[in-house]
N, C-alpha and C positions, 0 to 999 in steps of 0.2 A: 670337544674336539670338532673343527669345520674339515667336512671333507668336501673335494670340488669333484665334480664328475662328468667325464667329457661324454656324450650317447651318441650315438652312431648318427649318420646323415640322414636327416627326415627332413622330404620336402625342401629339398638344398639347403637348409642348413644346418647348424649342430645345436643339441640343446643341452645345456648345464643343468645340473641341480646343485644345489647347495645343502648337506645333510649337518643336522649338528646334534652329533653324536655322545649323550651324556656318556661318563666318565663308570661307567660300568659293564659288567663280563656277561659276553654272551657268547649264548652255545648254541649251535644248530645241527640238528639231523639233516640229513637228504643233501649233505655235502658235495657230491658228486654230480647231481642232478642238474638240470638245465639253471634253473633258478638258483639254489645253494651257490653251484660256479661262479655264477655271477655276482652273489652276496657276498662271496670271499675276496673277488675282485675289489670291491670296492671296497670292502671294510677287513684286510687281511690280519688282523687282529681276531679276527672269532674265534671260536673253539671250534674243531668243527672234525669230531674222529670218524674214523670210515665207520662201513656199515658193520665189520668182522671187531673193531674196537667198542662200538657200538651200538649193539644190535638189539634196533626196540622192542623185536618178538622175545625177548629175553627180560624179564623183568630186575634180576640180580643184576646183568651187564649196564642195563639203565642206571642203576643205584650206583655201582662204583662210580661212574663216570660221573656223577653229579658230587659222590664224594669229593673225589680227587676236583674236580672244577672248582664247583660253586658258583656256580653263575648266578646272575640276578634275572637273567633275561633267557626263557628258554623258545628258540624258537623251529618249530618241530615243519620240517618241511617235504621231511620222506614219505614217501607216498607211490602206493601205483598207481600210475597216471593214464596207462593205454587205455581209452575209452574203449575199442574195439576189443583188444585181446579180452575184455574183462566180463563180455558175455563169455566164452567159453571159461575162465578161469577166475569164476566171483568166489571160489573158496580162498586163492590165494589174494586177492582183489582184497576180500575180505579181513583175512588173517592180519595186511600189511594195513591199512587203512582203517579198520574197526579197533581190532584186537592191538596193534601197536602203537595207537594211538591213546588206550585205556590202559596200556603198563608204561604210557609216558606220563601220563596225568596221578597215575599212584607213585612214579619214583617222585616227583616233582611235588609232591603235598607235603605239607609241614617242615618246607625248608624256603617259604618266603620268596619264591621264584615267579617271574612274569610268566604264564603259557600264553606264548603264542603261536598259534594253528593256520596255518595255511588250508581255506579251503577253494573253492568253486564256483564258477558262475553257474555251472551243472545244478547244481539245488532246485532251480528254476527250472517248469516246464518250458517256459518259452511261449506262452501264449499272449503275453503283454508288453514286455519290454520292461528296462526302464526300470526296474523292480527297487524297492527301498532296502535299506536292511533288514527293517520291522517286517517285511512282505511274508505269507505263508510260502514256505517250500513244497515243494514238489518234482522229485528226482527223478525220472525215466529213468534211463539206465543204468546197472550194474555199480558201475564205476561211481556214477551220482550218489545212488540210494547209499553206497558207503561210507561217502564224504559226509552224505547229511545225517547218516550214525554217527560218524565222530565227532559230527560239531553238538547233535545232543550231549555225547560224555564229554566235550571240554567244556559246555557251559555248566558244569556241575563243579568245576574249577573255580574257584572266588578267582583267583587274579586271572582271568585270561581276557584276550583280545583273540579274535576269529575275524579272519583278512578274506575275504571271498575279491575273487580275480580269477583271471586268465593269461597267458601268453606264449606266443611261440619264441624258437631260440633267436639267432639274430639273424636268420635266411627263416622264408617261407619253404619247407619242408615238402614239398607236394607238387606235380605237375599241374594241378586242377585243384580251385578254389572254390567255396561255396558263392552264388550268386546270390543265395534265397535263408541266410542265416546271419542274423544282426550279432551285433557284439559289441564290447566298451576294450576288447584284449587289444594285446600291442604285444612288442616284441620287446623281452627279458631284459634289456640293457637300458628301455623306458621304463617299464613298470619296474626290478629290481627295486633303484633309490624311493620308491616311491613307499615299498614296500616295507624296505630298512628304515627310512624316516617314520613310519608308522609303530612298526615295531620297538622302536625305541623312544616313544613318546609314551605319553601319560594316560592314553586313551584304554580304554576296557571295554567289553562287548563286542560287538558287531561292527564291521564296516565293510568295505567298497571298494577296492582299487583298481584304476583302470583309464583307458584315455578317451578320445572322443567317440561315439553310436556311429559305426558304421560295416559294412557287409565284410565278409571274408575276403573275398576278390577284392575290395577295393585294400584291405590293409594286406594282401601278398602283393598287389601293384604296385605298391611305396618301394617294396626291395627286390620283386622281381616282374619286370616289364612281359616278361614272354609267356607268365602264368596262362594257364586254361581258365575255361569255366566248367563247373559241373554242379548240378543242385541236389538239395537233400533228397529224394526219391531217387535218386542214384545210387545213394548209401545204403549198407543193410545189419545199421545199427542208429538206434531210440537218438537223432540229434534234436535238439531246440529248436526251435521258429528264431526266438527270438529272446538275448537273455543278456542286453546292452541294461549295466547297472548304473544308478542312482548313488552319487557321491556326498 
């Protein structure tokens, strides 16, 4: 199936993707989320039940739901995402990102299903840039160290694919932007298709998604002209230097 996708105005003008969507069920967690919304937009065919229908910290609830589905593609994109909130609250940080992502990889064995994991550019200290797939991790904070727990237990997964990315929703979120923090992120309505065409391709392992190496302030400038500046020693939580990825 070809889908066309129209993405919001970058740089005056519109950009298309073209997704060709093999002919198989897919299911995804973190439906509600910035990302998931957006995945449903585009491909309104998924499976995609709430978090109370199904609920990852629940191992039984994972299992029916895969009964009753069947999908071929499972792609797990729930997650707590608050970098901040997640120093004070790394047990739930934890619970939801460690722990729920190890009763998605046990419902999902020996029923021939894709896992795919939505993780982080966070992996990355940020001391280089640029970083490959292959590159060693290194998580600063909370939030990080989690993600890069659960891409240990989904590479114990024979079928899985792990999507390491970034992005904000379709507005920059913030009065002030970093000046002094690189990035490959963009905003959810570019990287989504980019995401769902990876997803549903043939690929296994590791990869990358993301757009062109440049600062925070300059990708909030694209959709908000009035933005601030403000740099990481401002913050008073573990950010990256720099954690612009290798595609």
């Amino acid at each position: 199936m070809k889908i066309f996708v129209l993405g919001a105005k970058i740089q005056k003008r519109l950009t298309q993707v073209v997704l060709n969507i093999p002919k198989k069920k897919l299911f995804l967690t973190g439906g509600s989320g910035t990302l998931g919304t957006e995945i449903k937009k585009i491909y309104p065919q998924i499976i995609s039940p709430s978090s109370k229908e199904c609920d990852i910290l629940s191992l039984s609830s994972l299992q029916e739901n895969l009964e009753v589905y069947k999908p071929d593609i499972f792609i797990h994109a729930a997650a707590f995402t608050d970098v901040k909130a997640a120093e004070k609250k790394s047990i739930t940080c934890n619970e939801i990102n460690v722990i729920g992502t190890a009763n998605v990889i046990k419902a999902c064995k020996g029923k021939k299903i894709k896992l795919v994991f939505i993780s982080t550019d966070y992996v990355f200290d940020g001391e280089k840039g640029n970083y490959k797939p292959s590159d060693p991790i290194n998580p600063l904070s909370n939030y990080a160290k989690s993600k890069a727990a659960a891409e240990l237990l989904v590479r114990t997964y024979v079928d899985h694919l792990i999507i390491r990315t970034s992005f904000f929703g379709h507005n920059f979120p913030y009065e002030r932007a970093l000046i002094d923090q690189w990035t490959t992120k963009d905003y959810v309505d570019i990287i989504a298709p980019k995401i769902l065409k990876e997803a549903t391709s043939d690929k296994l392992g590791i990869i990358h998604v993301g757009s062109l190496r440049r600062s925070i302030y300059e990708i909030a400038k694209t959709r908000n002209s009035s933005v601030g500046k403000i740099e990481r020693k401002d913050l008073n939580v573990p950010v990256p230097k720099d954690v612009s990825l290798s595609f």
